[in-house]
N, C-alpha and C positions, 0 to 999 in steps of 0.2 A: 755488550759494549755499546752505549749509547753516544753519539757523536752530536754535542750539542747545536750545530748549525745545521744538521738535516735529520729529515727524520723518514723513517723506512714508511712507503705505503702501499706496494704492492711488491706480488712476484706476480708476471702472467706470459701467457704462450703470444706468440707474436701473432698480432692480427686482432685479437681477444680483445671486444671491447673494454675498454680502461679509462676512466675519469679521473681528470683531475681539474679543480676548480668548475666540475659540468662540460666539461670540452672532453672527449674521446681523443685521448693523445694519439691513434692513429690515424685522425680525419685533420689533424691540425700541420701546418710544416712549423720543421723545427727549425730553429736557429742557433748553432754549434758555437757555443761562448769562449772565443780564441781562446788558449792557454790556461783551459780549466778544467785539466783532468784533475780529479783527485782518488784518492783511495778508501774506499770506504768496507764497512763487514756487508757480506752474504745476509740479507733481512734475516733469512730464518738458521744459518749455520756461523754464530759471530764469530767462529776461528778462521773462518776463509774470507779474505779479502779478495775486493775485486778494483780495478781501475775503472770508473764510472770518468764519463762525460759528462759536461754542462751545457743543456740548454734552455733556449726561453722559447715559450712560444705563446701567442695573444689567441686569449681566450675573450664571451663577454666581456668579463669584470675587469682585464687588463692584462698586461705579459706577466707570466709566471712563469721562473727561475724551479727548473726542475734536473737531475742526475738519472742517468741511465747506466745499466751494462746489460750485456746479453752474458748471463750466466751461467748456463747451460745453453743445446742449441735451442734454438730459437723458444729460449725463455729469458725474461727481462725482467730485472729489479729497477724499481723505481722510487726516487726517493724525493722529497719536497727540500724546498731550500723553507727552515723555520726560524725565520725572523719575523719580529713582527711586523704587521703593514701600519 
């Protein structure tokens, strides 16, 4: 199931270094985008959906709009907001 405004780019165990746009999403704080849960597929099982969060957080290049959920314990999907800049 591809969902055209995000796009899946990781699973990883919490803590586990993780880039996005060159920033290490756990060195960065995030900032929780009021009333923007949505629902998106499991990256790697697209029958299971999960309820991901929205946040931004500034990296170099600028704030990036990115989706989380903890999927298992302390495992995280993570998905990019894919619009173009």
């Amino acid at each position: 199931m591809k969902v055209p405004e995000w796009k899946a780019v990781g699973i990883i165990g919490e803590g586990t270094e993780f880039l996005i746009e060159d920033a290490n999403v756990w060195d960065k704080q995030w900032q929780r985008i009021s009333g923007s849960r949505i629902t998106l597929p499991h990256p790697s099982y697209s029958g299971q959906t999960h309820n991901f969060d929205v946040y931004s957080m500034t990296t170099d290049t600028g704030p990036v709009m990115f989706a989380t959920a903890e999927v298992s314990a302390n495992v995280w999907a993570f998905y990019v907001h894919n619009v173009p800049r």
